[in-house]
N, C-alpha and C positions, 0 to 999 in steps of 0.2 A: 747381637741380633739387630738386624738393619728396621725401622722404623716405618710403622707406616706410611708415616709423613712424607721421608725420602722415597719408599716405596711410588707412591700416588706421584710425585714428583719425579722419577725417572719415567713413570710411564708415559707421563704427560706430555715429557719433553721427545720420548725414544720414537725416532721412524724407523720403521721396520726396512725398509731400502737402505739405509746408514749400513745399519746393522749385518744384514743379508751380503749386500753389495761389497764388502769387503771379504768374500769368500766365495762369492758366484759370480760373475760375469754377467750383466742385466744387461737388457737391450731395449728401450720402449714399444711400448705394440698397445696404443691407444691408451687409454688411463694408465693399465696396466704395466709392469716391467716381467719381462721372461728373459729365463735361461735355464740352461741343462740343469737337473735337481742335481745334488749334491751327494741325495743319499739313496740312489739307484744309479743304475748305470743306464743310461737311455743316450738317441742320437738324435732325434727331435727333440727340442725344449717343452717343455708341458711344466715344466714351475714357475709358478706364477708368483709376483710379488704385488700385492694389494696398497696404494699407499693412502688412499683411501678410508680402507678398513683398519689400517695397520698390522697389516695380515700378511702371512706368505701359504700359501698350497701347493700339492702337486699332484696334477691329477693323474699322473703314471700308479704313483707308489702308496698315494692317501696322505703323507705325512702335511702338515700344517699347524699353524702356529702365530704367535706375537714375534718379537726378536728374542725375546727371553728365551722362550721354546725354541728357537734357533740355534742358538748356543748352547742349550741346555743337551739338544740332540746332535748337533751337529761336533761341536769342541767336549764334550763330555765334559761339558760345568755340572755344581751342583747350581739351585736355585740362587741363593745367597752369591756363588761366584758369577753367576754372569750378571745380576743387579749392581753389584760392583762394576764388574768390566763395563756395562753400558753409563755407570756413572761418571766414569773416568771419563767417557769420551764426549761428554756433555756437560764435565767440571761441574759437576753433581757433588756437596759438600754433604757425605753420609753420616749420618743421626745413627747413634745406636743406642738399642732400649735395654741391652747387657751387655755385661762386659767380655772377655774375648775368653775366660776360663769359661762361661754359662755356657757361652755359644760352644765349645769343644764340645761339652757335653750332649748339646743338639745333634751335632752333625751327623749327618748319615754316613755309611761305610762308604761310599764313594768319597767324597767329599774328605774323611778322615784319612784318606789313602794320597789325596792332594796336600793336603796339609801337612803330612810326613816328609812326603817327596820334597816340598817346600823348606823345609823343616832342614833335610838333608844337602838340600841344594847351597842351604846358607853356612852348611857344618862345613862342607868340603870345601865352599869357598873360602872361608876364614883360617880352615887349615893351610891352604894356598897362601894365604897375602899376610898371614896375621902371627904365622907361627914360627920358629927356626926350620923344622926340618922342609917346615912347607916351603917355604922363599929359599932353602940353599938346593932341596934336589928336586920338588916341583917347578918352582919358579925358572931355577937354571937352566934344567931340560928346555920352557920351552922357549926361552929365549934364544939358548943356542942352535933350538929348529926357526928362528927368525920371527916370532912372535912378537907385537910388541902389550903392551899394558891397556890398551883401548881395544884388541880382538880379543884376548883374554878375560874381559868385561864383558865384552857383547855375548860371547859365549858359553857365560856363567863358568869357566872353568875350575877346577877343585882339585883337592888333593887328600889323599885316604892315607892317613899314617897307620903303619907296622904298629905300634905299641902306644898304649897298650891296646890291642888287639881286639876289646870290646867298649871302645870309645865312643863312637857312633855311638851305638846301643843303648851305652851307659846313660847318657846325654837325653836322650829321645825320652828315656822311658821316663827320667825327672823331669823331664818335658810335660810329664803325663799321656805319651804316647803308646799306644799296646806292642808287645811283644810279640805277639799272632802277627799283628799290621808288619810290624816290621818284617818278619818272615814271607808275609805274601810277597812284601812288593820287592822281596829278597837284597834287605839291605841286612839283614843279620842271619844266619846260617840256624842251622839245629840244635850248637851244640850256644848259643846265647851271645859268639860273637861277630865281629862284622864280616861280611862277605865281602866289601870290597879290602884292601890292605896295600899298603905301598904300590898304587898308581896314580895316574893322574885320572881325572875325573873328567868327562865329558855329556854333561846332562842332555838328555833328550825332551826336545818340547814339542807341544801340543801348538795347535795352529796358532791360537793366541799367547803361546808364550809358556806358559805353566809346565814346570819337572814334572815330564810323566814316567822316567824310566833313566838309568845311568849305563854309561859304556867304560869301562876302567883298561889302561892302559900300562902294560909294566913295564917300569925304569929298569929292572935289571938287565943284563944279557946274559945270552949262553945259560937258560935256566927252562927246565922242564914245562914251565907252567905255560898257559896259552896267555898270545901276545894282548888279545883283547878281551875282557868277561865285560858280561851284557847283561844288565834284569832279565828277569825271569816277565813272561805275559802275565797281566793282570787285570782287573777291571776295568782300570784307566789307561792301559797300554799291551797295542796289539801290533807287533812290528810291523806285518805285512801291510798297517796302514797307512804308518810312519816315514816322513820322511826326514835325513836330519836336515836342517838349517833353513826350514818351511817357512817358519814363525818371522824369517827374518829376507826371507827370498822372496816371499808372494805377490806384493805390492811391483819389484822390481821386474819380477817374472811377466805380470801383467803389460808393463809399462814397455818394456823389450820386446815383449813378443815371442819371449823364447826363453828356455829353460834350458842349465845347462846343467847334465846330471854325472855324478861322477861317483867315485866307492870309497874313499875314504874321509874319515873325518878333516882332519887336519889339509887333504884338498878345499872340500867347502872354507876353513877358515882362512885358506893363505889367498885364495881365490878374492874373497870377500874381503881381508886385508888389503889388497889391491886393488880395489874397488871395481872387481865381477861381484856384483852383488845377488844374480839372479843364478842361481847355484844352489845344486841341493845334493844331498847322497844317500842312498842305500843303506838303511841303518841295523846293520848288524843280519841281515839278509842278504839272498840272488831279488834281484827286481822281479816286482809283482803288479798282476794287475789294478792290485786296489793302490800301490802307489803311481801308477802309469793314471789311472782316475783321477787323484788328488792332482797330480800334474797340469791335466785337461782342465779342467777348476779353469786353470788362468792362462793359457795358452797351449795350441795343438802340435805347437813345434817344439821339438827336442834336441840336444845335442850331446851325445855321448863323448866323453874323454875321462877314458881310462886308460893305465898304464901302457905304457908304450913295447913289455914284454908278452910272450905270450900267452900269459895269462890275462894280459887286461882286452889283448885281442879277442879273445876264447868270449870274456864278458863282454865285450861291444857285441859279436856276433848272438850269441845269446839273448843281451837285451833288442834288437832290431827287430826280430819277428814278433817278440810281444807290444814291443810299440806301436809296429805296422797294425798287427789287428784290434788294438783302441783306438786307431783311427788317428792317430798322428803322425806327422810329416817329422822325417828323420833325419837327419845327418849327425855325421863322426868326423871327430877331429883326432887324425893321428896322431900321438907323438914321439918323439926322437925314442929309441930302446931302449935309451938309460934313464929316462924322465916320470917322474909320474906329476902329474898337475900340480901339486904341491913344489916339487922340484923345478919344472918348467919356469913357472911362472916367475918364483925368485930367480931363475935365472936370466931371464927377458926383460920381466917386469909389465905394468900392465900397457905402455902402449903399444911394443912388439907383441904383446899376447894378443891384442886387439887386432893385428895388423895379422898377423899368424893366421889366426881366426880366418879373416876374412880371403886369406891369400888359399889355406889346405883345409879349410871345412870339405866333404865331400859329399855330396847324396848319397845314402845308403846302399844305393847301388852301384856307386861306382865305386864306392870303395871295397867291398864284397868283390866288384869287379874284378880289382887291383888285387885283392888278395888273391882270387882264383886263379888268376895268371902268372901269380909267383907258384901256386900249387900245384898247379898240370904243368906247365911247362910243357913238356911233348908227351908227357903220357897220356891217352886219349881214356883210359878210365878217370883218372884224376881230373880229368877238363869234363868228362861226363857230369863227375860227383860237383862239380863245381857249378856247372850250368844249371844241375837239379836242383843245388840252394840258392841258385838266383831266382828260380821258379818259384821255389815252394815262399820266398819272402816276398815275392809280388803278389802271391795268391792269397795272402794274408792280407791285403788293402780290398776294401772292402766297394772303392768308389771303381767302376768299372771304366769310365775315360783314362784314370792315372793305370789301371793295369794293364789298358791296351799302348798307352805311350812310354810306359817302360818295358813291355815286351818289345818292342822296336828299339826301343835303347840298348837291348842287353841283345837282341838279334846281330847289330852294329859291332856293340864290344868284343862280343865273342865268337862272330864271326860263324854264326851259322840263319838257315833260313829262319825265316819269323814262322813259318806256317806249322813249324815242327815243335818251336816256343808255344804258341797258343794251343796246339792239339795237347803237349805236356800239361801247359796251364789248367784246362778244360779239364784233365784228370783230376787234377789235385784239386780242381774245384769238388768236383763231383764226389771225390774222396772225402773233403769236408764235411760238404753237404751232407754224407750217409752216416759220417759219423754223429755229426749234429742229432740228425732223425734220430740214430738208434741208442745216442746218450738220452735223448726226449724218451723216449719209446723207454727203455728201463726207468725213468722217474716213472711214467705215468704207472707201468704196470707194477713201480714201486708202492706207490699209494693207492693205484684202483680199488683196493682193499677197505683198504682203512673210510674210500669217500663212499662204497656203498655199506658199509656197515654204521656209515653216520649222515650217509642222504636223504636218509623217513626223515629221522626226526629234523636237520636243517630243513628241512621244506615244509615242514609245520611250522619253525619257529620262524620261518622269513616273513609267511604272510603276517604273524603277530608282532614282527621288529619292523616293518614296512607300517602298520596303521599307529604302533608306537611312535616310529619318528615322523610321522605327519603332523600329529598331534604335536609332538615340538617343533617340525619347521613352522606352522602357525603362529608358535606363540614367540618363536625368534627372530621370523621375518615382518608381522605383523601384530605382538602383541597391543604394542602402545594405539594401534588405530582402532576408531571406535566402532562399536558393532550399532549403537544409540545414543541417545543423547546423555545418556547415565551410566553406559559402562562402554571400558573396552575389550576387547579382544581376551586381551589375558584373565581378566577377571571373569569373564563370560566361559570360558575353558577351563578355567580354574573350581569355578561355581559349579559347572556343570562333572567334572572329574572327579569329584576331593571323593564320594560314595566307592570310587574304584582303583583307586592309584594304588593300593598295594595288587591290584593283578598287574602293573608296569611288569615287564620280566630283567628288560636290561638294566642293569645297576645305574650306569653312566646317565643313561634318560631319566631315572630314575632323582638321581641326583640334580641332574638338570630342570624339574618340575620342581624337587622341591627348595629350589633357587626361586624360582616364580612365585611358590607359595607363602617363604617366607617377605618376599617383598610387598605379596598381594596384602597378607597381613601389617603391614606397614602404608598400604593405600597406594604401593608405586610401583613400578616394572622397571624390571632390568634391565640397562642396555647391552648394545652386543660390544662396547668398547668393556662395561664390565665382565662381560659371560668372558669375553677373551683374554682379560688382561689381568684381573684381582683375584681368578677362580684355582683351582687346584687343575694339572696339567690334564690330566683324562677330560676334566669338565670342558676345555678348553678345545682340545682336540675333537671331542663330542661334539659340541657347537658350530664349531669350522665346516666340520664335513656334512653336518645338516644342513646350514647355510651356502657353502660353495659346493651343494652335491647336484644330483642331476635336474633338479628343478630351476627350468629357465624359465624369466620374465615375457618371455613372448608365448601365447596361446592362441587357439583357434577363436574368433568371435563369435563364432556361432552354434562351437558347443554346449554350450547351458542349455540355447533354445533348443535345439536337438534333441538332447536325452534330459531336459530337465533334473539336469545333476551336477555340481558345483567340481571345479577340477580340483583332484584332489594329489596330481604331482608339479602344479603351478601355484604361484602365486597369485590370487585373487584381488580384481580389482578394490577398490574401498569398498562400494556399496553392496558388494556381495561378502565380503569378510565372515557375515555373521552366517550365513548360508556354509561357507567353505568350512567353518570352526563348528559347529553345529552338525554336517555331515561327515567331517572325520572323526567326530566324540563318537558317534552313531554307529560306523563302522566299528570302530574304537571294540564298544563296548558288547553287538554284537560278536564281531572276532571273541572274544572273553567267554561268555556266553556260552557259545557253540564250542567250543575247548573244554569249557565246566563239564558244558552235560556227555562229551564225552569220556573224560575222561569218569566223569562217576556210575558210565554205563558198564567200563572196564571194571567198577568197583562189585557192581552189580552181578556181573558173568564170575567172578573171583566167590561170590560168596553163595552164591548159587550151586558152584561146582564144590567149594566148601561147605556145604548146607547149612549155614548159618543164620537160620531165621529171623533171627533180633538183628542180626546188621541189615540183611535181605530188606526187609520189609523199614529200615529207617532210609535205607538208602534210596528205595523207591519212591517213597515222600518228595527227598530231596530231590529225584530227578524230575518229579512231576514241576515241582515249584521253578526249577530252573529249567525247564523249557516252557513253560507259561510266560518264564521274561524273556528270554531267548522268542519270544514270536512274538511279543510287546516289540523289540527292539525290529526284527524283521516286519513286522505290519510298519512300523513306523519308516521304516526305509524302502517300504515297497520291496523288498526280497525276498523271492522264495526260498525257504532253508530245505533243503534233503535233508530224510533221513539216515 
């Protein structure tokens, strides 16, 4: 278990920009740094990176955070794994308070699911480098595909021996690893042995690096089994989000400006042998939009090269239209019919590949073009079907300049008027469009249900979560300043609350108050580098969106004198502090109040209809006494309450 000591000492040293910035793309915009969130899909920037606060937000999707909570959400670390990761990158020398069998014991099932995969990554590798059968028909294989000893490293590559058949297994479990585990993250089968067996290994990682999932490849030929088995999904691995060779392309991708995406493994690696290092592939799936996302992360430009038969064509056209509609700039690099990337490249090597590159890259639509006109030829249906798919992929870009100057392009190529291109186009917009609406139109009438059978009671509990979290923006945005010369802010709110804080309803406020409490107890206030950085993650996240929510620093000057009443969705100057924290307690506890008495009027109608004299008449006591305080608090706030 990592140490407080190191703990306080990573935070101390960690910027949240370091952190962040190596997975989003920031751009300065005043103090602040923006860029597209990472974990919505949006075309305006609205996350925000704080380095100030040492904070990141996003005001699209709510999420927000330290860098801790970055990685914790973003790479599917646990706690413990990203306080490491951020140590590393700040030669942070880690203190632990137990030793490494304690800590198994702690671990959460996320985190034990890493640990395994980890666990495995080291097994297959050792069977590779370490063993007989692994260096004569692992090792061999892939040096005779042109491999050398330093991509084989990079790639963590491994080797699953035949016999005996439940080795993995065996190993893990004296490991003190579970048998359940193993089966989720399907490294061992039903029957207790291993699911991979006489392949090579090609682990799959997580943006920072960590085995989150394996792909096995059989040495045999001419044998019934399938050429590649792949994990199963699990907590920490979801293919569609996956891409392979991420962990080691991102930086480069960034730095190029362009990503070059291809479908098989051993592509990415002979590619990256060769020093194309901005390469990724398709990992055990057809391209998706959540990995065409991940893409976007670090550049808008893509470049497809896949196999040079008809099937890697079938897959370039396929992937083109879902690239076009995330909003990326596409081009394909064809190659020779007998090649596939892996092939090529050994046979050019990488200056001609370079050289290749820049000589047959084509825009997406000229190469589409090209095919079309091997495909009609003189048949005017087939030049039809041809021109239709050069529509429907322009109608997929979303920016309306690039779609009117490739309708003129593809009018040019193919030899027909532009006016009959744009009237097709207009369809296929329009066709969009309706499906768009009538996919919307089935959610909403999906849930219209479910939102009025639970819109009474959210519109009761808003006004009560709206005067709850005022009550905390006070005490996080202005607890430490004073309301007198003898107390502050927090202790004044504190003082005045402690008779009512079990009526709080949200847990998380809840939590967050009695943070405050126990510090007032101590004579001090929390800051918001602690609320955000030493707290458990909800408290955290709690904090943030109280702090960067819709309450902005600028107000009217002359609201006070107006209504004689302190703003209670701004922050308040110093001198009025005590005013603002004093009229949200007030609301506060009104709201509270006015809830009591009714809901014990509901108690009253119930025992009445049940004629239960002895509750009847104790009940009505109690409603007398709590609306007597209920018009204490309303006389004091000047408010008339309805009955």
């Amino acid at each position: 278990m990592i140490s407080k000591k190191t703990i306080a000492e990573i935070f101390d040293k960690m910027a949240v920009e370091d952190i962040v910035g190596d997975f989003v793309h920031l751009k300065k915009r005043g103090v602040n740094l923006l860029g597209l969130c990472p974990f919505h899909n949006e075309k305006t920037p609205s996350f925000t990176v704080s380095p100030s606060k040492n904070i990141y937000k996003c005001f699209g999707c709510g999420k927000g955070g330290n860098g801790i909570d970055f990685l914790m959400e973003h790479e599917a670390m646990s706690y413990p794994e990203a306080l490491r990761y951020v140590a590393r990158i700040y030669n942070i020398e880690i203190e632990e308070d137990y030793n490494k069998e304690e800590d198994i014991i702690e671990f959460q099932h996320r985190e034990a699911l890493q640990i395994i995969n980890k666990f495995a990554a080291e097994f297959f590798s050792n069977e590779l480098n370490n063993t007989d059968k692994g260096k004569s028909i692992g090792l061999s294989y892939l040096k005779d595909r042109g491999f050398i000893e330093k991509t084989i490293k990079s790639f963590e590559l491994g080797f699953a021996p035949s016999h005996p058949r439940d080795k993995l297994t065996t190993k893990a479990k004296e490991a003190g690893h579970k048998e359940e585990r193993l089966k989720e993250l399907g490294l061992s089968n039903q029957y207790g042995n291993d699911f991979f067996f006489d392949r090579i290994i090609f682990p799959i990682h997580s943006l920072s690096g960590k085995p989150i999932a394996f792909a096995g490849r059989i040495l045999k030929k001419n044998v019934k089994a399938p050429k590649y088995l792949n994990s199963p999904e699990s907590e920490i691995y979801h293919k569609r989000k996956v891409l392979y060779g991420m962990h080691l392309a991102k930086k480069e991708i960034r730095a190029k400006d362009l990503c070059f995406l291809v479908e098989g493994y051993t592509d990415v690696m002979m590619l990256h042998q060769n020093n194309i290092e901005n390469v990724v592939a398709t990992s055990g799936t057809s391209l998706t939009t959540e990995q065409i996302r991940l893409i976007k992360r670090y550049s808008k430009n893509a470049c497809l090269i896949f196999d040079g038969d008809q099937a890697g064509i079938k897959a370039s056209l396929r992937g083109i239209d879902l690239l076009l509609e995330e909003g990326m700039d596409v081009q394909v690099l064809p190659l020779p019919e007998e090649h596939d990337p892996d092939s090529f490249i050994q046979s050019v090597g990488h200056n001609r590949f370079t050289e290749y590159f820049e000589e047959r890259a084509q825009d997406f639509l000229f190469y589409k073009a090209e095919l079309s006109r091997q495909t009609a030829k003189n048949d005017p249906v087939n030049a039809s079907q041809a021109i239709q798919d050069l529509v429907t992929s322009i109608s997929k870009i979303e920016d309306t300049i690039k779609r009117h100057l490739y309708i003129k392009e593809t009018a040019k190529l193919m030899s027909v008027p532009e006016e009959l291109l744009l009237e097709e186009l207009n369809n296929k917009l329009d066709k969009q469009f309706n499906k768009k609406r009538s996919e919307r139109l089935k959610e909403v009438r999906k849930t219209s249900q479910e939102k009025r059978e639970t819109s009474k009671d959210k519109s009761k509990d808003a006004a009560s979560t709206l005067l709850e979290k005022d009550i905390l923006r006070i005490l996080i945005q202005h607890g430490e300043k004073s309301v007198d010369e003898d107390q502050n802010v927090a202790s004044f709110v504190i003082e005045n609350i402690s008779d009512v804080i079990e009526l709080i309803e949200n847990e998380n406020f809840k939590k967050v108050l009695n943070i405050f409490i126990e510090h007032y107890n101590e004579s001090k206030v929390p800051t918001f580098a602690f609320l955000t950085q030493q707290t458990a993650p909800e408290i955290r996240k709690t904090v943030i969106d109280i702090h960067e929510g819709k309450y902005d620093s600028q107000y009217s000057k002359n609201w006070i004198d107006m209504w004689d009443m302190g703003l209670q969705t701004q922050p308040m100057p110093d001198e009025n502090q005590k005013k603002d924290a004093l009229e949200a307690l007030m609301r506060f506890k009104l709201n509270k109040a006015t809830k009591l008495c009714r809901e014990n009027l509901e108690l009253i109608k119930q025992y009445e209809q049940e004629e239960d004299a002895e509750e009847l008449m104790k009940h009505l006591q109690i409603q007398k006494k709590l609306t007597e305080i209920r018009n204490v608090f309303a006389k004091e706030f000047k408010t008339i309450v309805l009955k």
